[in-house]
C-alpha positions as CSV (number, residue, x, y, z in Angstrom):
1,X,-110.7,16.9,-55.8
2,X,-110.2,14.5,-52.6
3,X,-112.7,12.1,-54.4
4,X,-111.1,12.2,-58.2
5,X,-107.3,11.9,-56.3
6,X,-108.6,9.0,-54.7
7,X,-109.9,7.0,-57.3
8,X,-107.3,7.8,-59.0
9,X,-104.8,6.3,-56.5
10,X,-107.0,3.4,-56.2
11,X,-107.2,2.5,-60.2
12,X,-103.2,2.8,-60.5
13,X,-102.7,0.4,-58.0
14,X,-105.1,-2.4,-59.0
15,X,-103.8,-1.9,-62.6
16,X,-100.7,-3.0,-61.5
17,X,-101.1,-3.7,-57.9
18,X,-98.7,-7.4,-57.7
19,X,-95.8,-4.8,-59.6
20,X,-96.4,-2.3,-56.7
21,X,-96.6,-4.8,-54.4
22,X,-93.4,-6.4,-55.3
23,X,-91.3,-4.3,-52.7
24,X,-92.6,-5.6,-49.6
25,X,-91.7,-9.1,-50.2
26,X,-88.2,-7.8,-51.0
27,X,-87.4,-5.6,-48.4
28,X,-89.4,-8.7,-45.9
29,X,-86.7,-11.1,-47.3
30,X,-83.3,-8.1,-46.6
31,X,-85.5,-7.7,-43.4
32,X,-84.7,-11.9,-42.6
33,X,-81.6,-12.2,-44.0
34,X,-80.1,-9.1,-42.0
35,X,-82.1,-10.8,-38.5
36,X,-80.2,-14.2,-39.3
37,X,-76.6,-12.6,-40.7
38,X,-76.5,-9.7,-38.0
39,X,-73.3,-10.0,-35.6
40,X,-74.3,-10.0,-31.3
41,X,-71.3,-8.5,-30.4
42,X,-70.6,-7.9,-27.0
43,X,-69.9,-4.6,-25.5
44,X,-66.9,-4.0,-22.4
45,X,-65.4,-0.5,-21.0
46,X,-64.3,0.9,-18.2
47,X,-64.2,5.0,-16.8
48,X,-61.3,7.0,-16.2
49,X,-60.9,10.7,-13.9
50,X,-58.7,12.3,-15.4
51,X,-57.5,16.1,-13.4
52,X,-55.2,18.8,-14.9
53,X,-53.3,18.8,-11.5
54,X,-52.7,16.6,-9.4
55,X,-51.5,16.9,-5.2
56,X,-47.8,15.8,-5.8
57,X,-47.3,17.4,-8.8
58,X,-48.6,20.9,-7.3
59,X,-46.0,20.1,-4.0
60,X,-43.1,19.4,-6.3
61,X,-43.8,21.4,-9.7
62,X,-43.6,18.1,-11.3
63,X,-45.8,18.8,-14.3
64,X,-47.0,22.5,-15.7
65,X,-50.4,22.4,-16.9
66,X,-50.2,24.3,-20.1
67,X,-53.7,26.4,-20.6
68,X,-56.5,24.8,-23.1
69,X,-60.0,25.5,-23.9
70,X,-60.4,21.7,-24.1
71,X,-61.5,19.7,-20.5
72,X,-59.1,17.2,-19.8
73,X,-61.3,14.5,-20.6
74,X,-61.3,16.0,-24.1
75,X,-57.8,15.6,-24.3
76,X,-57.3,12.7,-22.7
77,X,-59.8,10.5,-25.2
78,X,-58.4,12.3,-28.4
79,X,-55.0,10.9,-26.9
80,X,-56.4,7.3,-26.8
81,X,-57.8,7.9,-30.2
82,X,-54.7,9.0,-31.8
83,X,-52.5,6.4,-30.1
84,X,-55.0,4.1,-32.0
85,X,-53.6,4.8,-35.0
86,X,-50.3,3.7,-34.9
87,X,-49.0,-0.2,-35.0
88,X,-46.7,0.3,-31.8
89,X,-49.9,0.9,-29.5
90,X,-51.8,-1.2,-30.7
91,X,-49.6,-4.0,-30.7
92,X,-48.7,-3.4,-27.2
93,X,-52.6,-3.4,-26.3
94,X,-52.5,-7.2,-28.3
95,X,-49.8,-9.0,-25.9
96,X,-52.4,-9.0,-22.9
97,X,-54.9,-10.2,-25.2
98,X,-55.5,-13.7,-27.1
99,X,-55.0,-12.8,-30.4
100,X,-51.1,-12.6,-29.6
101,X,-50.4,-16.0,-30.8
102,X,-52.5,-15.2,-34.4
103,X,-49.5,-12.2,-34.8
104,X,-46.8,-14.9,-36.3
105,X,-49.4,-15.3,-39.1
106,X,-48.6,-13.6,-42.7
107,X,-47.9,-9.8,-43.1
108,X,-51.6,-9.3,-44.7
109,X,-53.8,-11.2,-41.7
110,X,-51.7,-9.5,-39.2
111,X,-52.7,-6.1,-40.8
112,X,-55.9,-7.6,-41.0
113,X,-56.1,-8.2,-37.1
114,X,-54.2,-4.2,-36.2
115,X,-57.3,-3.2,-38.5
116,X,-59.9,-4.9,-36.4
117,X,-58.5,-4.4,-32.8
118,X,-58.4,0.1,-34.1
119,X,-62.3,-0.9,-35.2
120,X,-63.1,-2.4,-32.4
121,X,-62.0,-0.3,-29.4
122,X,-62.8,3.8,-29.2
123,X,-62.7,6.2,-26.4
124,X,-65.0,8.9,-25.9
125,X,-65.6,11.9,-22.9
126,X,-69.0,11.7,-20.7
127,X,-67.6,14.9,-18.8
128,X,-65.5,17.3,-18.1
129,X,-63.0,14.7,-16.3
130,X,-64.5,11.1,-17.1
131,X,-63.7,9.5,-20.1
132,X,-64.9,6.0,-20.9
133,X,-63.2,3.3,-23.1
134,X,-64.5,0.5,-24.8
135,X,-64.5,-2.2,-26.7
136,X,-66.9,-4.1,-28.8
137,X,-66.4,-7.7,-29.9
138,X,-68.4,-11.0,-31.1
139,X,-66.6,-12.9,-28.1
140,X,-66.8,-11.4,-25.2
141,X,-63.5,-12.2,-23.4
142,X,-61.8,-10.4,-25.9
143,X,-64.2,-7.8,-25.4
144,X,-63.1,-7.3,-21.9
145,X,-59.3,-7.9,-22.9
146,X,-59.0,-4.9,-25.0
147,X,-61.0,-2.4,-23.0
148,X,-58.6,-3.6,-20.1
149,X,-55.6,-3.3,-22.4
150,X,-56.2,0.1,-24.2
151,X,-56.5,1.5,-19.9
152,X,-53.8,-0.1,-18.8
153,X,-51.6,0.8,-21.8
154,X,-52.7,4.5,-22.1
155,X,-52.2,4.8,-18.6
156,X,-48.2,2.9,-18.9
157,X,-47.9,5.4,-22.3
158,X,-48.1,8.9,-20.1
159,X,-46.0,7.3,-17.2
160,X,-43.1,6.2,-20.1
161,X,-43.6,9.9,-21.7
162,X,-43.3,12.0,-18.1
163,X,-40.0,9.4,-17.5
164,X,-38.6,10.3,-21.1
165,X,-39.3,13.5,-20.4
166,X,-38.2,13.8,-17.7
167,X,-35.1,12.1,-17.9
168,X,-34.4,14.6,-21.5
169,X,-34.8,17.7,-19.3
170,X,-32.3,15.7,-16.5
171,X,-29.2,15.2,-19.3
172,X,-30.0,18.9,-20.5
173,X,-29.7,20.6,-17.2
174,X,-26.9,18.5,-16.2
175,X,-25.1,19.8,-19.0
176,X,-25.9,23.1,-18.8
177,X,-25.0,23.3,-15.2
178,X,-21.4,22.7,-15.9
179,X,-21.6,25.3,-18.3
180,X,-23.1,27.7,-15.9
181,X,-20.5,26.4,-12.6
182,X,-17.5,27.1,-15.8
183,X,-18.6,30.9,-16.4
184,X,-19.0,31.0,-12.9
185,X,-15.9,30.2,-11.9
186,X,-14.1,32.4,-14.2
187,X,-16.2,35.1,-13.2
188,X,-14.8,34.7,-9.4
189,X,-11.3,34.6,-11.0
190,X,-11.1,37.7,-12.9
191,X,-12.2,39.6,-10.3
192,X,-9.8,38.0,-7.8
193,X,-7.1,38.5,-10.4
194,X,-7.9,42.0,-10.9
195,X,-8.4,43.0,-7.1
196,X,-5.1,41.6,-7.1
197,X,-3.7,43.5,-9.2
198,X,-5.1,46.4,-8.3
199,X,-5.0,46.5,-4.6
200,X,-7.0,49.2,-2.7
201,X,-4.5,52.4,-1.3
202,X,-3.3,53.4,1.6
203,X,-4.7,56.8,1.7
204,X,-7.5,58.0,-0.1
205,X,-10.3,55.7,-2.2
206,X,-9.9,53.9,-5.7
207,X,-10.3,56.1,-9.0
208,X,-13.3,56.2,-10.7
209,X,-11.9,54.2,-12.9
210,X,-11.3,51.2,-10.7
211,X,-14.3,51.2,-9.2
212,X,-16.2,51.0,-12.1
213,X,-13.9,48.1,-13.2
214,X,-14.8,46.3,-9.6
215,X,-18.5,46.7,-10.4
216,X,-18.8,45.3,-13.6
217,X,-16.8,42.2,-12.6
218,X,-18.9,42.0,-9.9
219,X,-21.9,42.4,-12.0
220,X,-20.6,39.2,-14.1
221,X,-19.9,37.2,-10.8
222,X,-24.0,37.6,-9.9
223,X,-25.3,37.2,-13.0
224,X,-23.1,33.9,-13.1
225,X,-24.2,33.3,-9.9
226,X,-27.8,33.1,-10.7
227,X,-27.6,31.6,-13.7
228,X,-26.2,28.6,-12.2
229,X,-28.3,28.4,-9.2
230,X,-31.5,28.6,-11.4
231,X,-29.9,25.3,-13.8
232,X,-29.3,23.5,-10.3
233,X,-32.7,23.9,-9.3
234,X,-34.1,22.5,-13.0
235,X,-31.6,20.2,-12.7
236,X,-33.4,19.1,-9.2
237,X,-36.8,19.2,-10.4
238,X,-35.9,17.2,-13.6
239,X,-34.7,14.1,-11.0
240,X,-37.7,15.0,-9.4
241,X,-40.4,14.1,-12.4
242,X,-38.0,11.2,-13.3
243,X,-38.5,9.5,-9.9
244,X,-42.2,10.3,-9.5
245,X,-43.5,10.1,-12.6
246,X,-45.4,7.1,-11.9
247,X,-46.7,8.3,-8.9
248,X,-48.0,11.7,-10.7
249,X,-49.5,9.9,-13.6
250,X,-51.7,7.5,-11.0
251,X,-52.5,10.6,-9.4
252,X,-53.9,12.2,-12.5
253,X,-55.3,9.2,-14.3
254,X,-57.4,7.7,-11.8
255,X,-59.6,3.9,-12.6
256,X,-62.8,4.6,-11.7
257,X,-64.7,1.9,-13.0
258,X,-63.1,-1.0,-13.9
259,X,-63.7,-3.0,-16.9
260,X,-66.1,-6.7,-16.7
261,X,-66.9,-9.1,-18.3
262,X,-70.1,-8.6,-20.6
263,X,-72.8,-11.6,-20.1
264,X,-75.0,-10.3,-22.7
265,X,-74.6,-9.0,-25.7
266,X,-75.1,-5.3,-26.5
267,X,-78.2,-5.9,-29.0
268,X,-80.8,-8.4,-27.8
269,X,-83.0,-10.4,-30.4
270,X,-85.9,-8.1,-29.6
271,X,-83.8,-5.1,-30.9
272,X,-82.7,-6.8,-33.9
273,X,-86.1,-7.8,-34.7
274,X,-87.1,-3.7,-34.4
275,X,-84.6,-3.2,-36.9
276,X,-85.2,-6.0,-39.4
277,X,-89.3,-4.6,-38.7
278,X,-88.2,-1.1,-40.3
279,X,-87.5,-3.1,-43.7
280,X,-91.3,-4.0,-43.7
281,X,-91.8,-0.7,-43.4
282,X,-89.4,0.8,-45.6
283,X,-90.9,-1.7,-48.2
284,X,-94.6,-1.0,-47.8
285,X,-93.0,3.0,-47.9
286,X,-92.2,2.2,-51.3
287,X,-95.2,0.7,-52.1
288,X,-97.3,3.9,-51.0
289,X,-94.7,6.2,-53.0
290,X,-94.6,4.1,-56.1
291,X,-98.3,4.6,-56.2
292,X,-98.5,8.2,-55.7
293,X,-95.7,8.4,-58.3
294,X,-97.3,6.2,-61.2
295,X,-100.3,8.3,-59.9
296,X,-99.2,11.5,-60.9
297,X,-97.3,10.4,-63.8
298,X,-100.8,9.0,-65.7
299,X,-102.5,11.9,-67.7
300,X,-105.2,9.2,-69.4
301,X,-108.6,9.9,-68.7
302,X,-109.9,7.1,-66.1
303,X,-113.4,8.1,-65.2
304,X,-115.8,10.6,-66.6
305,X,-114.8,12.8,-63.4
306,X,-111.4,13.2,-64.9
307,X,-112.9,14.8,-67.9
308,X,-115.0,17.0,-66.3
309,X,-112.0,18.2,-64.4
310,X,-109.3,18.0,-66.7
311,X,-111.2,19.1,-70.0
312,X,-114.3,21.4,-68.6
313,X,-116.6,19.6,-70.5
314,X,-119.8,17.2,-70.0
315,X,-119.5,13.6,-70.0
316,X,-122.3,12.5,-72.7
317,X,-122.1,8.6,-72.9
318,X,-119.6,6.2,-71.6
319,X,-118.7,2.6,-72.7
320,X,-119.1,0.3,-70.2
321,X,-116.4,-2.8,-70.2
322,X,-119.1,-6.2,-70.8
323,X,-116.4,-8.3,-70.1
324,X,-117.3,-10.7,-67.7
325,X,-114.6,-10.7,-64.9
326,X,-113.9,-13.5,-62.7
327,X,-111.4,-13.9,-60.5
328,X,-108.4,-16.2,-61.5
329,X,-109.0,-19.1,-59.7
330,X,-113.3,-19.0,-60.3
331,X,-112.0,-18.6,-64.1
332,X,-109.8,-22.4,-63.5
333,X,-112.7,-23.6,-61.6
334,X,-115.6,-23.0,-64.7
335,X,-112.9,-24.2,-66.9
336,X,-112.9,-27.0,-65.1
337,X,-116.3,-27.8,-64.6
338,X,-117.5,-26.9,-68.4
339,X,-114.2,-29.7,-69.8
340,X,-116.2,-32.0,-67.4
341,X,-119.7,-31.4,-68.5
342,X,-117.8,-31.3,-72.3
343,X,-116.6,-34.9,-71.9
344,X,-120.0,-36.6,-69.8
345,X,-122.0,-35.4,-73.1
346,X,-119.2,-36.8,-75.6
347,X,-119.1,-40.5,-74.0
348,X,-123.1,-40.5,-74.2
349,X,-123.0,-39.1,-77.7
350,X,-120.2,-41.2,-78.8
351,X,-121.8,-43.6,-81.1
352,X,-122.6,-40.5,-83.3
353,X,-120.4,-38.1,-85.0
354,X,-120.2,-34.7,-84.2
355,X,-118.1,-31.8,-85.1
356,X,-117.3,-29.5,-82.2
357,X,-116.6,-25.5,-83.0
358,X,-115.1,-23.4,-80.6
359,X,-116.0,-20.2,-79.9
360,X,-114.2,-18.3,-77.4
361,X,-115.4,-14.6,-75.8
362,X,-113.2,-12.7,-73.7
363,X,-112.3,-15.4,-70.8
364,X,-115.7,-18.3,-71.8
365,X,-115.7,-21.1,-74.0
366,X,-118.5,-22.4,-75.2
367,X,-118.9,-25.7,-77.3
368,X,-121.0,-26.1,-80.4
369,X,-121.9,-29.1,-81.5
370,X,-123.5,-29.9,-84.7
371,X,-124.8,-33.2,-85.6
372,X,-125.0,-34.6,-89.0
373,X,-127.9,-36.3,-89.4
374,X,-129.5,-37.7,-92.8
375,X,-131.5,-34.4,-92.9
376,X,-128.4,-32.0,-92.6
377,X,-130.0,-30.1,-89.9
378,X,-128.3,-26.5,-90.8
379,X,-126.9,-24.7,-87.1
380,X,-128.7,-21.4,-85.9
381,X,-125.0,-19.5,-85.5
382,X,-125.4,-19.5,-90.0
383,X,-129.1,-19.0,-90.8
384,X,-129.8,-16.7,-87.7
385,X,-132.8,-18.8,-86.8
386,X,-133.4,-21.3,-83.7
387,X,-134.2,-24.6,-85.1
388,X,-134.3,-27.7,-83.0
389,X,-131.9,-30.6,-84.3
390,X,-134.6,-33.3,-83.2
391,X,-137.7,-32.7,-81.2
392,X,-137.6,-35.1,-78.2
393,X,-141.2,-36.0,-78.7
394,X,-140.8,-36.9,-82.2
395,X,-138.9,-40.3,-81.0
396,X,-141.9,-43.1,-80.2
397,X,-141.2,-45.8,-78.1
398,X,-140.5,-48.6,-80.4
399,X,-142.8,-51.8,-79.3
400,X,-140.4,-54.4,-78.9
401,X,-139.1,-54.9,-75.5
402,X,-137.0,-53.4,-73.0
403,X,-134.3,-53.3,-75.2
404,X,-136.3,-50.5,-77.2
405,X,-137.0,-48.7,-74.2
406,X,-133.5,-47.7,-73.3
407,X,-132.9,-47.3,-76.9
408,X,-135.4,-44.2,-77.1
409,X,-134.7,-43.2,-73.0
410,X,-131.2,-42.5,-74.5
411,X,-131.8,-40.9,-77.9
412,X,-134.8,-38.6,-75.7
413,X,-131.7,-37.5,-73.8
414,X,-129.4,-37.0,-76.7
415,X,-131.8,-34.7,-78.3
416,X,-132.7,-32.8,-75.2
417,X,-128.6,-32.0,-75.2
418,X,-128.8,-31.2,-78.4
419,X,-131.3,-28.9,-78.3
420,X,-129.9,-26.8,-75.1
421,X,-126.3,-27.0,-76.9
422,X,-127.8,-25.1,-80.1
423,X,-129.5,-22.6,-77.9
424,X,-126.4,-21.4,-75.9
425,X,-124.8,-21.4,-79.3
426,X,-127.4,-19.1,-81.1
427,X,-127.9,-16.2,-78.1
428,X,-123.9,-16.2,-78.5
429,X,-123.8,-15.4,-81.9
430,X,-126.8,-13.0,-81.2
431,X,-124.5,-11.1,-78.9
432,X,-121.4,-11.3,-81.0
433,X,-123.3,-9.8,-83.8
């Protein structure tokens, strides 16, 4: 089974093997053009601790930690990465950058250049209080600018939020500490008015009813009381978080490692060339699958194993390809070399006519050349018998001189050409017949 899968492997890809082969010289050409057209860009970032709490805000109740099952680095990056998406950010992060003065361009390139700064710099936890943000560019000064920005900006972003906050919760309480020092006020009044009014006697004690009276606008007056006292104390802890919100925020959102500037860039040439290697590979992947598919996809009989396996049956004669193979260029080569031969035998025969018939089998030619003499010497290829044109030993050296000599060397020669040419011609018909 191993044996017949194998040769059967084998014979679909030399049947078609430059088709199969075709892949690899595509995927070795997306393999150079991606080494050549591939971007170095340059990688920047710095590392931020970020705590839920920090010392002043735990002496002073500046900030309440609200409970989460997220760390605070997981908070903090998704905050970078949502402030990302909006223009405002963004824009602010591109005024301590170099692209500021490409802003005045059209409305389109400026959406062009938001789109690339939000693509170019991400933020992303390595613990449960460190996250790291960077940014990845072709030059690297803007590389570092942006890392530096998107800090800095994030960090200027909470400190504006705890002021706003801050200072919202300050105009609140203010307000509702008149309110409270109003009800308060009345509160002390009606119970002056009625004590007043109602002055304690002489002799004896108040009524029931009186007392009961004095209670509940006492009552009022301490629930006023408190009230008030409790706005004045927000009130005080609002001024509070306005002042030192800074102070909290630098507390909490602590620089470990500053950003620098990158000196090389984030994929070296070696790396690139690893990657443009795994088109070569991909490619000769291909290759292997498009044999094993054109494989599996044949159901012709290739050897007489396949019909022993596939039919069940015994394999009683085969018929064996007589085609003489040659490889391409040996095939160019005895072209060659037989037009040569073809045209040294035509310039010594040229003084007498001859009729040339070609005969062509499977990749040969071969040249037959009958002469016509004044005894019509009939070719072999029609009677089926090998007849010499001319004998060479029925030309005699004529007597008269040299001249005669070459005369008969040459017609000697002729003949002896002659006489090869008709045999080659004959055992090809034999064959052909």
């Amino acid at each position: 089974m191993i044996r017949l899968a194998l040769l059967r492997f084998f014979e679909t890809y030399f049947r078609h093997r430059w088709l199969y082969l075709l892949p690899i010289p595509i995927m070795v050409a997306a393999g150079v053009f991606y080494f050549i057209t591939v971007e170095r860009l340059y990688l920047s970032g710095g590392v931020l601790y970020v705590q839920s709490d920090s010392f002043l805000g735990t002496l002073t109740s500046v900030r309440d930690a609200p409970f989460s099952y997220l760390t605070p680095a997981q908070l903090a990056s998704g905050e970078i990465q949502d402030l990302l998406l909006t223009d405002a950010f963004v824009r602010s992060m591109i005024e301590e950058t170099d692209i500021e003065a490409e802003m005045s361009a059209a409305p389109a390139d400026v959406g062009e250049i938001l789109k690339e700064v939000r693509e170019a710099v991400w933020a992303q936890p390595i613990g449960n209080n460190e996250v790291t943000v960077r940014a990845s560019h072709e030059n690297p000064v803007l590389s570092y600018q942006l890392s530096t920005a998107a800090i800095n900006k994030y960090i200027q972003w909470k400190i504006n939020l705890d002021r706003v906050q801050s200072g919202t919760a300050e105009e609140f309480f203010q307000e509702l500490t008149t309110e409270y020092e109003i009800e308060l006020e009345q509160a002390r009044d009606d119970l002056r008015e009625y004590l007043t009014t109602h002055p304690e006697p002489v002799r004896g004690s108040r009524s029931q009813l009186e007392q009961l009276e004095i209670n509940r606008l006492e009552a009022l007056l301490q629930m006023a009381g408190t009230r008030y006292t409790r706005a004045l104390e927000k009130d005080e802890n609002a001024r509070l978080a306005t002042s030192q919100a800074e102070a909290d925020v630098r507390q909490t959102y602590f620089l470990v490692d500053a950003p620098i500037m990158p000196i090389q860039p984030e994929t070296s040439r070696r790396q690139i060339a690893t990657s443009a290697a795994i088109f070569v590979v991909a490619g000769i992947v291909l290759t292997f699958l498009g044999v094993v598919v054109g494989t599996l996809l044949d159901r012709s009989f290739r050897f007489p194993i396949d019909v022993h396996h596939g039919l069940g049956l015994p394999v009683l004669a085969g018929v064996p390809d007589a085609r003489p193979k040659h490889r391409f260029w040996q095939i160019g080569q005895k072209n060659a070399s037989q037009a040569a031969e073809r045209g040294e035998a035509l310039e010594e025969t040229s003084e007498e006519p001859t009729e040339t018939q070609v005969i062509e089998t499977g990749e040969e030619e071969i040249a037959e050349e009958a002469t016509e003499d004044d005894d019509s010497i009939s070719s072999p290829a029609k009677t089926g018998e090998e007849k010499p044109l001319v004998e060479a030993s029925a030309y005699a050296p004529p007597a008269d001189g040299s001249d005669g000599q070459a005369a008969y060397k040459v017609e000697k020669e002729n003949g002896a050409k002659r006489k090869q040419v008709t045999q080659s011609v004959g055992e090809t018909a034999e064959e052909n017949e």
